[in-house]
mmCIF file of the protein (N, C-alpha, C, O) and its ligand, coordinates in Angstrom:
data_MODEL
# 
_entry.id   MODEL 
# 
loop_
_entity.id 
_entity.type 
_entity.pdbx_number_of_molecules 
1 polymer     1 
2 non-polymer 1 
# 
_entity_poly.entity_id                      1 
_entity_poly.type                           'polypeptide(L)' 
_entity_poly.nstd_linkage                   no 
_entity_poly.nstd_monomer                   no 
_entity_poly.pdbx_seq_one_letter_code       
;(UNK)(UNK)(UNK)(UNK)(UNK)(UNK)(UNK)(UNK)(UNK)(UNK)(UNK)(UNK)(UNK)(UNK)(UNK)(UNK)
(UNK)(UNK)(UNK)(UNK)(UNK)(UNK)(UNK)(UNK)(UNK)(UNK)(UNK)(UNK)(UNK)(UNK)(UNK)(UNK)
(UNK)(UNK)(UNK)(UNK)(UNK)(UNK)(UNK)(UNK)(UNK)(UNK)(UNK)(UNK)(UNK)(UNK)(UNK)
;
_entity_poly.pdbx_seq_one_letter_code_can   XXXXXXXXXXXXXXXXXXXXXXXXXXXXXXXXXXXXXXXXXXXXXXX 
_entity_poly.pdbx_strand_id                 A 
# 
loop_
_entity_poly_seq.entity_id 
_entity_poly_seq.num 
_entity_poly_seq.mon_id 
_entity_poly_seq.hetero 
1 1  UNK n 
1 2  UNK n 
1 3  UNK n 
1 4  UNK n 
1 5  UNK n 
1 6  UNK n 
1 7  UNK n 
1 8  UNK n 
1 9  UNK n 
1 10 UNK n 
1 11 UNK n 
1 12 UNK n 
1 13 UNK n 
1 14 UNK n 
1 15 UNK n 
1 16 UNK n 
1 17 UNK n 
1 18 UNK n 
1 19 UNK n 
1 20 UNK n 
1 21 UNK n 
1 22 UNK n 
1 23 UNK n 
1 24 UNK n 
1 25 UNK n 
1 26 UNK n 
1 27 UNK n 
1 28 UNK n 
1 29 UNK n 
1 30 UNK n 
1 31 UNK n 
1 32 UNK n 
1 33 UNK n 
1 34 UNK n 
1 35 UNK n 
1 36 UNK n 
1 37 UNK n 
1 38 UNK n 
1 39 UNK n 
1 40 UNK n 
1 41 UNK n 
1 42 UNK n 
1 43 UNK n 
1 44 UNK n 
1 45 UNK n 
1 46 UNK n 
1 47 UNK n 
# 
loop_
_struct_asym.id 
_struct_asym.entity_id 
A 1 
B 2 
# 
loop_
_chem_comp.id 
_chem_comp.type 
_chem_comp.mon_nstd_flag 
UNK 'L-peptide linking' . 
ZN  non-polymer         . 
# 
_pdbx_entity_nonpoly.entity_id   2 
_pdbx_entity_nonpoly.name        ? 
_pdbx_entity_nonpoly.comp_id     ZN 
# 
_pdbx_nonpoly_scheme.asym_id         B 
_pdbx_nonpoly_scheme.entity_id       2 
_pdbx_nonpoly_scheme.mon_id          ZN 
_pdbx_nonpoly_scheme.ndb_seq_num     1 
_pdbx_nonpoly_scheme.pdb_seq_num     101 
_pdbx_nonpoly_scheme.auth_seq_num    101 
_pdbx_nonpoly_scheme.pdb_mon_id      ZN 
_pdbx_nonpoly_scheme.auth_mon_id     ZN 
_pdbx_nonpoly_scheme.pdb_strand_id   A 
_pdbx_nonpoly_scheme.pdb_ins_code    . 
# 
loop_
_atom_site.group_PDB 
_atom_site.id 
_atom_site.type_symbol 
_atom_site.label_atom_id 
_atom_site.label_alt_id 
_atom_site.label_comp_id 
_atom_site.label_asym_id 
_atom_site.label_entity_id 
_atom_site.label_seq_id 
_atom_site.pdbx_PDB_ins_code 
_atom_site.Cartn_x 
_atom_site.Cartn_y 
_atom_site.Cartn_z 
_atom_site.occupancy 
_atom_site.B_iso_or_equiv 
_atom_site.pdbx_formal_charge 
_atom_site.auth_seq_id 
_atom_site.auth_comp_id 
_atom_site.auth_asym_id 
_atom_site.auth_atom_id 
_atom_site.pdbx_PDB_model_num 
ATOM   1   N  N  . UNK A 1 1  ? 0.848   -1.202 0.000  1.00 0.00 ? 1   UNK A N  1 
ATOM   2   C  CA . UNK A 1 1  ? 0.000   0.000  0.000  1.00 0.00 ? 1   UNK A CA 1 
ATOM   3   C  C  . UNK A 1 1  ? 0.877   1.243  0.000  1.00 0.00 ? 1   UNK A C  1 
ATOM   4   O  O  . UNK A 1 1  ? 1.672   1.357  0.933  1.00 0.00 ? 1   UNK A O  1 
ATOM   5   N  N  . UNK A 1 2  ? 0.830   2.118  -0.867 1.00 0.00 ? 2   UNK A N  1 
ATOM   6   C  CA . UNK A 1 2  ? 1.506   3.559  -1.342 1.00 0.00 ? 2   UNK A CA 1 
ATOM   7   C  C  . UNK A 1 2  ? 1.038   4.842  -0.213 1.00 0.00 ? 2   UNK A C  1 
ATOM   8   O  O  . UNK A 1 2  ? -0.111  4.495  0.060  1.00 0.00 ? 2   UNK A O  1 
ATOM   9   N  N  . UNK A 1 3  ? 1.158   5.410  0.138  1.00 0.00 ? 3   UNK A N  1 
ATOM   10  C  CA . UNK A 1 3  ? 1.021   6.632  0.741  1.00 0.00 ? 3   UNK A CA 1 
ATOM   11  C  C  . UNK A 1 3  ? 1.376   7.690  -0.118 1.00 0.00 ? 3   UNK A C  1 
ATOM   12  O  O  . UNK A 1 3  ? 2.537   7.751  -0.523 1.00 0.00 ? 3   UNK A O  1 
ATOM   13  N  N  . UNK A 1 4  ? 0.556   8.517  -0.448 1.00 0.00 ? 4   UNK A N  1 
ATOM   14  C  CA . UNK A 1 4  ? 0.421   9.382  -1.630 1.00 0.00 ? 4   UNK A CA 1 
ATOM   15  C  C  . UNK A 1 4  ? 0.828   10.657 -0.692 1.00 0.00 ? 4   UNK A C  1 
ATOM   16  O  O  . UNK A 1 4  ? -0.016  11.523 -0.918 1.00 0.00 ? 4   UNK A O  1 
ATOM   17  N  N  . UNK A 1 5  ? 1.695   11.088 0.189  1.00 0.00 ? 5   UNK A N  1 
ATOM   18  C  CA . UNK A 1 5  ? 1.729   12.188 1.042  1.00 0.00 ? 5   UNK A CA 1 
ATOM   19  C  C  . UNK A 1 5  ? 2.199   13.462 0.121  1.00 0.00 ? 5   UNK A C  1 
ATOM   20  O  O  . UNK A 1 5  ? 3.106   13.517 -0.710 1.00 0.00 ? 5   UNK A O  1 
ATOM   21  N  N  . UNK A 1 6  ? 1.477   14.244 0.458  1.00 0.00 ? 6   UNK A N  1 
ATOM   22  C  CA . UNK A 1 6  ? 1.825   15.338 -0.142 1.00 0.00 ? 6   UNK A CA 1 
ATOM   23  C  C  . UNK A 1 6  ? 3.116   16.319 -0.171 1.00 0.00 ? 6   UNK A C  1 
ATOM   24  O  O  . UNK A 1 6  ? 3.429   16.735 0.944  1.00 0.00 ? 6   UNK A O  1 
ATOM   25  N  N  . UNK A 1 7  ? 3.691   16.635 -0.945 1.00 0.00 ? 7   UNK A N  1 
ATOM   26  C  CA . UNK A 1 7  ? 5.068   17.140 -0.847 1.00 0.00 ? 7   UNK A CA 1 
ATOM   27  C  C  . UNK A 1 7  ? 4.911   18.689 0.133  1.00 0.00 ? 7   UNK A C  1 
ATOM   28  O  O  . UNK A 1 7  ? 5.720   19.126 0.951  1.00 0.00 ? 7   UNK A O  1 
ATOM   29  N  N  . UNK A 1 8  ? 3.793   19.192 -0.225 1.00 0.00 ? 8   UNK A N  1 
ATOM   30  C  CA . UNK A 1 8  ? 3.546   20.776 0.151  1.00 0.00 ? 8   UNK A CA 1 
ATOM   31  C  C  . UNK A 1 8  ? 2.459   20.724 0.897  1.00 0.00 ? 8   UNK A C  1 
ATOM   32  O  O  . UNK A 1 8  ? 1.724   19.744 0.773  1.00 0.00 ? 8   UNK A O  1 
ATOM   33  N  N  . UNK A 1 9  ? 2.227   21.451 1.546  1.00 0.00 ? 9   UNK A N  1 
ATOM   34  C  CA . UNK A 1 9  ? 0.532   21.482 2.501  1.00 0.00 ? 9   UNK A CA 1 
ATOM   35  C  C  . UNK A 1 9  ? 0.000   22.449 0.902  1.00 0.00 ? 9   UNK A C  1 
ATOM   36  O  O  . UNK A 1 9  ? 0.680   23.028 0.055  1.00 0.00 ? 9   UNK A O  1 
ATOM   37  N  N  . UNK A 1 10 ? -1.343  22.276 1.031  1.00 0.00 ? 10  UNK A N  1 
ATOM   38  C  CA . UNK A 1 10 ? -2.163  22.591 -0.406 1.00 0.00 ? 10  UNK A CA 1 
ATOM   39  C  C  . UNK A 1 10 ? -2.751  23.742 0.258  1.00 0.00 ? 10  UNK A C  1 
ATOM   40  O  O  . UNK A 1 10 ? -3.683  24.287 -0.334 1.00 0.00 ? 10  UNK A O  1 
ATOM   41  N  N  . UNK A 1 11 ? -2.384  24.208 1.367  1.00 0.00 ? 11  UNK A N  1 
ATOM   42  C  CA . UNK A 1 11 ? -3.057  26.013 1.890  1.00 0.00 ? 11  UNK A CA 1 
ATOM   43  C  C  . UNK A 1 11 ? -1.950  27.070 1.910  1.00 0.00 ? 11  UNK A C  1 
ATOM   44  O  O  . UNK A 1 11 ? -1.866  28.161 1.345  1.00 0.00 ? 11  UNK A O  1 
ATOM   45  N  N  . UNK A 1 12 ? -1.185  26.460 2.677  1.00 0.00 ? 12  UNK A N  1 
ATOM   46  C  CA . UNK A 1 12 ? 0.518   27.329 2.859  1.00 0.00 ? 12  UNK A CA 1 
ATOM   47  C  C  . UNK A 1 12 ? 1.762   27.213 2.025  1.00 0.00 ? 12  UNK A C  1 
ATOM   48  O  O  . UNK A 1 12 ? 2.524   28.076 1.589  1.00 0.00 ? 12  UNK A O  1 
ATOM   49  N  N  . UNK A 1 13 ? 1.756   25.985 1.931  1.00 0.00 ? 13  UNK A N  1 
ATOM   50  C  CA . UNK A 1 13 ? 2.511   25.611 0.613  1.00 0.00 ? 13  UNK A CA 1 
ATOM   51  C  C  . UNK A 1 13 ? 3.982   25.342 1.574  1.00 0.00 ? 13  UNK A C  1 
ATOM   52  O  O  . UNK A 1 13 ? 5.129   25.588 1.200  1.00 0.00 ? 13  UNK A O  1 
ATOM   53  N  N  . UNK A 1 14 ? 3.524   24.718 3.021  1.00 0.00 ? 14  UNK A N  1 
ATOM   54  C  CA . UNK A 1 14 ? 4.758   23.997 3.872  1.00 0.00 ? 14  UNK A CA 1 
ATOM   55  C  C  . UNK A 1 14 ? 4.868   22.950 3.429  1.00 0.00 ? 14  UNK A C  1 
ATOM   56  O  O  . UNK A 1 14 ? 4.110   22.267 2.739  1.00 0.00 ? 14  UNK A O  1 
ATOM   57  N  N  . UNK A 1 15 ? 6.637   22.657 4.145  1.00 0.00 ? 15  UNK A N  1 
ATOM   58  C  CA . UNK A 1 15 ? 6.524   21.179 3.594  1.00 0.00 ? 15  UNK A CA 1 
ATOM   59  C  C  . UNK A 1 15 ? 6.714   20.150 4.791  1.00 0.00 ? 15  UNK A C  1 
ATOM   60  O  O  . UNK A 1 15 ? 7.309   19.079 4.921  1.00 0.00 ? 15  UNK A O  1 
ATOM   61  N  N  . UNK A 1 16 ? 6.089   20.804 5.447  1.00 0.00 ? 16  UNK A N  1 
ATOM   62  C  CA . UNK A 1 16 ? 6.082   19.871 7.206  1.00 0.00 ? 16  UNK A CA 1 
ATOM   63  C  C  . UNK A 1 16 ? 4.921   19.361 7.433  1.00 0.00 ? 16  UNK A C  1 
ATOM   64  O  O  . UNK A 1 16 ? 4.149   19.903 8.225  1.00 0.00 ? 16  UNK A O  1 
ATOM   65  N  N  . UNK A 1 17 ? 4.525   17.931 6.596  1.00 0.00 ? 17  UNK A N  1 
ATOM   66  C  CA . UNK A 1 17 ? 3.550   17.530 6.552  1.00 0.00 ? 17  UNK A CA 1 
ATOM   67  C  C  . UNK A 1 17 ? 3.352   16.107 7.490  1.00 0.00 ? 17  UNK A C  1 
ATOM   68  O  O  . UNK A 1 17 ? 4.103   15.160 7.256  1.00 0.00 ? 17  UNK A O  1 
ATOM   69  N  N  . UNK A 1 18 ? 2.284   15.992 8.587  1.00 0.00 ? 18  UNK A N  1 
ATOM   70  C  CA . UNK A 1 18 ? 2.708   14.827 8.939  1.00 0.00 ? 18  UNK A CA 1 
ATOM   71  C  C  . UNK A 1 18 ? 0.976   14.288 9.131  1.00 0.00 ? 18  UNK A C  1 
ATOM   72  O  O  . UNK A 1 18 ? -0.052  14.939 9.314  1.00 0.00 ? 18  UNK A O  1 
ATOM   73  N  N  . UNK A 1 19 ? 1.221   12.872 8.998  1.00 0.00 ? 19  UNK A N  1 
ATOM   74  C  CA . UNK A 1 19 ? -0.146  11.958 9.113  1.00 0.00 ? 19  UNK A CA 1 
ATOM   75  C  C  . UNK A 1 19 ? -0.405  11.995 10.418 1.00 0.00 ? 19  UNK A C  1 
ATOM   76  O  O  . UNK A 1 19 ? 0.482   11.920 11.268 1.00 0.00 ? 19  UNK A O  1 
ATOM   77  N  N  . UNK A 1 20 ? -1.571  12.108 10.662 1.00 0.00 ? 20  UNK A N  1 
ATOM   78  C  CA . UNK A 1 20 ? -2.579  11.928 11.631 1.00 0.00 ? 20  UNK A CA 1 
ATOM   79  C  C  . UNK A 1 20 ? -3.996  10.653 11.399 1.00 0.00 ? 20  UNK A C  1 
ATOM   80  O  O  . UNK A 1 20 ? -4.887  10.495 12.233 1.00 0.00 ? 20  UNK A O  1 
ATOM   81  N  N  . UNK A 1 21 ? -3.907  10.036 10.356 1.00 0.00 ? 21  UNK A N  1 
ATOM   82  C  CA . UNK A 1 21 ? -4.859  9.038  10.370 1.00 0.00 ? 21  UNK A CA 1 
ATOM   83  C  C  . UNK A 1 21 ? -5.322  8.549  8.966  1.00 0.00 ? 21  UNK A C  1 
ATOM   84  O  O  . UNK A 1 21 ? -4.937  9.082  7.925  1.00 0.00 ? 21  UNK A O  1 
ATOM   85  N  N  . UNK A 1 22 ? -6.145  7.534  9.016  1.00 0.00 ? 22  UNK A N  1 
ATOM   86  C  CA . UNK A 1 22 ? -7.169  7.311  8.057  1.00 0.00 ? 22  UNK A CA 1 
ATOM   87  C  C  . UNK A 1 22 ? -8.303  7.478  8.715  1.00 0.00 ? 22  UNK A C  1 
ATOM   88  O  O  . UNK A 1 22 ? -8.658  7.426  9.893  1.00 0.00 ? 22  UNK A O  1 
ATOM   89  N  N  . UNK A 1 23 ? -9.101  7.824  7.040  1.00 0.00 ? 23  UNK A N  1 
ATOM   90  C  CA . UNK A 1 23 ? -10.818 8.044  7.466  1.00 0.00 ? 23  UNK A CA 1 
ATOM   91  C  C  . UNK A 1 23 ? -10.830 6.524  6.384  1.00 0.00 ? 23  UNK A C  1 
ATOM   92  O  O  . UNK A 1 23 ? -10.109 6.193  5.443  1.00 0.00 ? 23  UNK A O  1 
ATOM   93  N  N  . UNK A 1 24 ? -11.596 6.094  6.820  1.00 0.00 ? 24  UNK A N  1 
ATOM   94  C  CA . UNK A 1 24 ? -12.532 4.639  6.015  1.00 0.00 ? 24  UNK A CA 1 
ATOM   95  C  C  . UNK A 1 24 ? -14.340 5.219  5.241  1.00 0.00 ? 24  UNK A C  1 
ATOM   96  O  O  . UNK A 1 24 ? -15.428 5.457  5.767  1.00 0.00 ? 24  UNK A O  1 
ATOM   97  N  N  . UNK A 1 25 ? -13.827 5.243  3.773  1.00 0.00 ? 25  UNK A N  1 
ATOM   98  C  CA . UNK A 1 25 ? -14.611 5.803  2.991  1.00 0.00 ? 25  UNK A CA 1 
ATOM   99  C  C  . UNK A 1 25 ? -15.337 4.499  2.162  1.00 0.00 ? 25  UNK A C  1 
ATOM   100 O  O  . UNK A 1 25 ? -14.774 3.407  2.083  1.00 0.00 ? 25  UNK A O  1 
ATOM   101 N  N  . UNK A 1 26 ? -16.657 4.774  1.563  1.00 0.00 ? 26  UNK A N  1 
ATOM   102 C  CA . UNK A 1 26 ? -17.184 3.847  0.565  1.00 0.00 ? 26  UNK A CA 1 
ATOM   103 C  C  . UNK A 1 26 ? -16.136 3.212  -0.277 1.00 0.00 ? 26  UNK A C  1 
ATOM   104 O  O  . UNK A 1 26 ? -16.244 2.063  -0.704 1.00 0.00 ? 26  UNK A O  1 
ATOM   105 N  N  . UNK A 1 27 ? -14.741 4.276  -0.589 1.00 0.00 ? 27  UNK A N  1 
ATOM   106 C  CA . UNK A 1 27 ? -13.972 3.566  -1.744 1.00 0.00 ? 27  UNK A CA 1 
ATOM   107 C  C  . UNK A 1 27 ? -12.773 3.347  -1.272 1.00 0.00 ? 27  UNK A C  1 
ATOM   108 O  O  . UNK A 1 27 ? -11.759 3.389  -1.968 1.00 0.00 ? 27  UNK A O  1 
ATOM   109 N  N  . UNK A 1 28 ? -12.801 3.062  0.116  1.00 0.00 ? 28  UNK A N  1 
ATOM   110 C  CA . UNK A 1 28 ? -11.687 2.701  0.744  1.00 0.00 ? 28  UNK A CA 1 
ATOM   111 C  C  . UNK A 1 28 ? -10.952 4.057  1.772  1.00 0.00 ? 28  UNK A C  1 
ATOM   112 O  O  . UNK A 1 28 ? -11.524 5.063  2.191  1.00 0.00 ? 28  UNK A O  1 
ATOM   113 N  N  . UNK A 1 29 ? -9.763  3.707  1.930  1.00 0.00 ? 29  UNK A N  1 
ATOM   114 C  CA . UNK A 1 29 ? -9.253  4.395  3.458  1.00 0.00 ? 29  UNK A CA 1 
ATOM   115 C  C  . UNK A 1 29 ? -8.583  5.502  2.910  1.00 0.00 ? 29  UNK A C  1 
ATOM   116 O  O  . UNK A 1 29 ? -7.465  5.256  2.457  1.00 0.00 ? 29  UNK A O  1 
ATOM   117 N  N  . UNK A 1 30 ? -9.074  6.913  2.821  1.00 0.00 ? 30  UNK A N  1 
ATOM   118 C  CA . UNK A 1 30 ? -8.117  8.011  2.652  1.00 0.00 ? 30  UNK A CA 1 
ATOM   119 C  C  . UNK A 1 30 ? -6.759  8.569  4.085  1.00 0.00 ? 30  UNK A C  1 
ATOM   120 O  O  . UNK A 1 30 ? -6.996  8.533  5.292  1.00 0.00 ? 30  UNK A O  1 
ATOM   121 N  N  . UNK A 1 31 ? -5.837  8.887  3.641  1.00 0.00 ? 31  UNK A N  1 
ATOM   122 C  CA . UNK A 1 31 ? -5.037  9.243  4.586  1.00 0.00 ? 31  UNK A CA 1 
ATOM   123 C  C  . UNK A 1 31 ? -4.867  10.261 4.838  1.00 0.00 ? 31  UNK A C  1 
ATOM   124 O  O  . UNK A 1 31 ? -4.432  10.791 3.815  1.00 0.00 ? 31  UNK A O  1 
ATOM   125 N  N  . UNK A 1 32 ? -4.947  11.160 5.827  1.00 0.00 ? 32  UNK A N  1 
ATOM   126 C  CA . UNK A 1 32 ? -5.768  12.619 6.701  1.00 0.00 ? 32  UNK A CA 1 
ATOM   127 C  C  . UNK A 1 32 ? -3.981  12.588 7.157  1.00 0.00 ? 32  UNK A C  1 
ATOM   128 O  O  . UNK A 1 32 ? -3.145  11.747 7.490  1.00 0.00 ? 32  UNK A O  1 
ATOM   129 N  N  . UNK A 1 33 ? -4.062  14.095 6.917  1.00 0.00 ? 33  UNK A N  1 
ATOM   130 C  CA . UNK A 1 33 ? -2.769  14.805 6.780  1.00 0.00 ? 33  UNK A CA 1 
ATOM   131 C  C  . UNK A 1 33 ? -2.811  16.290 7.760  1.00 0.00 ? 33  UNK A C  1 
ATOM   132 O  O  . UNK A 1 33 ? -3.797  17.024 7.694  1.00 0.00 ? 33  UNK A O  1 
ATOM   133 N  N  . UNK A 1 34 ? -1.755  16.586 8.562  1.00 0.00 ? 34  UNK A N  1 
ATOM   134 C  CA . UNK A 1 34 ? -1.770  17.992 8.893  1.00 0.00 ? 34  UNK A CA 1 
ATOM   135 C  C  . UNK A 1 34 ? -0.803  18.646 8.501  1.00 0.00 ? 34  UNK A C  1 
ATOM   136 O  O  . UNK A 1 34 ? 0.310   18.169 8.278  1.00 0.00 ? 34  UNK A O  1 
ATOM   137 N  N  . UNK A 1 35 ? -1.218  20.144 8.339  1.00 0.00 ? 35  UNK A N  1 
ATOM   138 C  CA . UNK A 1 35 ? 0.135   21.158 8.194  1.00 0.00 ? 35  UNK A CA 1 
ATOM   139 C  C  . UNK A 1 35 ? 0.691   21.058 9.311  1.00 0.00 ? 35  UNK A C  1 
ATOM   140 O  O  . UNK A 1 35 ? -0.178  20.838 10.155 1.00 0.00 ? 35  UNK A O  1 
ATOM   141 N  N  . UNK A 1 36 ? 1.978   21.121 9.879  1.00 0.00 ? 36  UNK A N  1 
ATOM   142 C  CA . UNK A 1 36 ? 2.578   21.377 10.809 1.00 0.00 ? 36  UNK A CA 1 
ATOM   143 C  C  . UNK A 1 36 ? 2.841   22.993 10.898 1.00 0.00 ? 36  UNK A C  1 
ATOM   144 O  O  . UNK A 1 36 ? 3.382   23.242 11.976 1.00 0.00 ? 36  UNK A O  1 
ATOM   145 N  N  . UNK A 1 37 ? 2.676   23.915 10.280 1.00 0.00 ? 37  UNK A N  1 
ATOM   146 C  CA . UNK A 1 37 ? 2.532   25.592 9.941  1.00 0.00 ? 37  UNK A CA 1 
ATOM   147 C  C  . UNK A 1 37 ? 1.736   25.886 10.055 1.00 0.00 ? 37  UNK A C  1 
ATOM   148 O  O  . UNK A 1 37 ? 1.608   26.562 11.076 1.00 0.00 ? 37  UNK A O  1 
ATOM   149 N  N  . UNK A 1 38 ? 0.557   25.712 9.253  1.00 0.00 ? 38  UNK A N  1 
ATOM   150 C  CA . UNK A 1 38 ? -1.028  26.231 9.821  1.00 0.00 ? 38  UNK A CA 1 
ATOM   151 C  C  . UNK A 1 38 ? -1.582  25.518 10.382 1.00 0.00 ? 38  UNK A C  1 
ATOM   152 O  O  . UNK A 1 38 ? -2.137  26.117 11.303 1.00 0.00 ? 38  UNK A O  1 
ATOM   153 N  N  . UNK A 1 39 ? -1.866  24.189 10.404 1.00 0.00 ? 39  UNK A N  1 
ATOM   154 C  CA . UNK A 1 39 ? -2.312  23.754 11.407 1.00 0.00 ? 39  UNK A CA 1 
ATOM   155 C  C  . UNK A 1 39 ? -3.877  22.989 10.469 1.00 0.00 ? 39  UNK A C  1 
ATOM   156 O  O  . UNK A 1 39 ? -4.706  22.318 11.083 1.00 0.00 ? 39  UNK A O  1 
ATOM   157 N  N  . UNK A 1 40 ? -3.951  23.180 9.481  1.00 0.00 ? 40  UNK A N  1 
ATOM   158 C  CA . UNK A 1 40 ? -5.096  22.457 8.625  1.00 0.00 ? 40  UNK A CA 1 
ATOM   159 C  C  . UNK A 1 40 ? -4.561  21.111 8.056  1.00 0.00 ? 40  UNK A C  1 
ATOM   160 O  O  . UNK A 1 40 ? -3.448  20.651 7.802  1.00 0.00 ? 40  UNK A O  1 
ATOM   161 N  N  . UNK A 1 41 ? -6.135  20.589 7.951  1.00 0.00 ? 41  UNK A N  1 
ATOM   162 C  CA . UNK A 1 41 ? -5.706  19.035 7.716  1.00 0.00 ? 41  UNK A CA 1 
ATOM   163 C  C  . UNK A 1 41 ? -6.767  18.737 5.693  1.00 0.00 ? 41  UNK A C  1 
ATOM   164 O  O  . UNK A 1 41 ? -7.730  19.191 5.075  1.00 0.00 ? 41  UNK A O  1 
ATOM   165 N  N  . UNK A 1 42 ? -5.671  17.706 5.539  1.00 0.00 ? 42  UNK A N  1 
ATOM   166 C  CA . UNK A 1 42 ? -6.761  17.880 4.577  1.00 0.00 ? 42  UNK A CA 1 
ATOM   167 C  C  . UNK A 1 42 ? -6.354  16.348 4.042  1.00 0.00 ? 42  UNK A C  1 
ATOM   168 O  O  . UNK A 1 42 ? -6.101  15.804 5.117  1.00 0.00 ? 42  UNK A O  1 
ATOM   169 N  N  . UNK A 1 43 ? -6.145  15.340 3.016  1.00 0.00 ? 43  UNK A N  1 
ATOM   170 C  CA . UNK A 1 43 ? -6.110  14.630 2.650  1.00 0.00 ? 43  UNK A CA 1 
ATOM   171 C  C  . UNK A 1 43 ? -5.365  14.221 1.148  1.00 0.00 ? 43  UNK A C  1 
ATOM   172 O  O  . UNK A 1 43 ? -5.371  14.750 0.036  1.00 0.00 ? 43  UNK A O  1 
ATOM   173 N  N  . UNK A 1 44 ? -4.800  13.137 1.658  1.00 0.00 ? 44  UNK A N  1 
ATOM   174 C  CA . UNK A 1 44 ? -4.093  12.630 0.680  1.00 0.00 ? 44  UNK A CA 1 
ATOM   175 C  C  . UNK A 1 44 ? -4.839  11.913 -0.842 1.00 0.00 ? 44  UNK A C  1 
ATOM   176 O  O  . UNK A 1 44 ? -5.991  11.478 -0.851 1.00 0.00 ? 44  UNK A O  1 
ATOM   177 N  N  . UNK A 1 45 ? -4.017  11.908 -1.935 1.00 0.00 ? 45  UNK A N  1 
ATOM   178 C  CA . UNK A 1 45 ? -5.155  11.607 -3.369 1.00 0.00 ? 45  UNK A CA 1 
ATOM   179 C  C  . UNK A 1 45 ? -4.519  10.362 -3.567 1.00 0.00 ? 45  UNK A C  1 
ATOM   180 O  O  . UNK A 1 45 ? -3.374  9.918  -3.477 1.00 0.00 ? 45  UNK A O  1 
ATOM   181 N  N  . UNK A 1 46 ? -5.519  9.994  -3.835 1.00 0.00 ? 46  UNK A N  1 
ATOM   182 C  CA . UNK A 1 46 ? -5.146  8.498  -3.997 1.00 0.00 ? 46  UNK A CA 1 
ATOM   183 C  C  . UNK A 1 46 ? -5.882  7.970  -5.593 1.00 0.00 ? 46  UNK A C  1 
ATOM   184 O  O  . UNK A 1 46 ? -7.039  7.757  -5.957 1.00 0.00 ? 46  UNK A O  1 
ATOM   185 N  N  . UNK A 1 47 ? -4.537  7.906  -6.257 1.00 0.00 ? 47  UNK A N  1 
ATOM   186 C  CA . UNK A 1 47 ? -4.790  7.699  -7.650 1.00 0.00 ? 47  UNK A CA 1 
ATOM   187 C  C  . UNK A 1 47 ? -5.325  6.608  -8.368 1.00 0.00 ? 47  UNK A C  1 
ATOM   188 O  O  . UNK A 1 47 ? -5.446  6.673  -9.592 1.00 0.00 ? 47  UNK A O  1 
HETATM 189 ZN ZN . ZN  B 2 .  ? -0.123  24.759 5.789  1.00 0.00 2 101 ZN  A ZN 1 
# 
C-alpha cells in the first residue's frame, strides 16, 4: 500500500507535513494529513 503524502501542505505551501490518520470511505481508506505551519488538515489523493 503507497502513501500518496503530499510534498507541500495545499493552503501554505509547507513542507512539514505529517499523518494523523485514516478516514474509512465507501472507496476505501483516505489518509488525513496535517500542516505542521497552519495547522489544517486535509487529505491525501489516492490515484
Ligand atoms: Zn499549511
Amino acid at each position: 500500500m503507497t502513501e500518496n503524502k503530499p510534498d507541500f501542505c495545499e493552503f501554505c505551501k509547507a513542507s512539514r507535513i505529517v499523518r494523523i490518520g485514516k478516514i474509512p470511505t465507501v472507496t476505501g481508506k483516505k489518509q488525513r494529513f496535517q500542516c505542521r505551519e497552519c495547522g489544517r488538515t486535509f487529505y491525501g489523493t489516492n490515484n
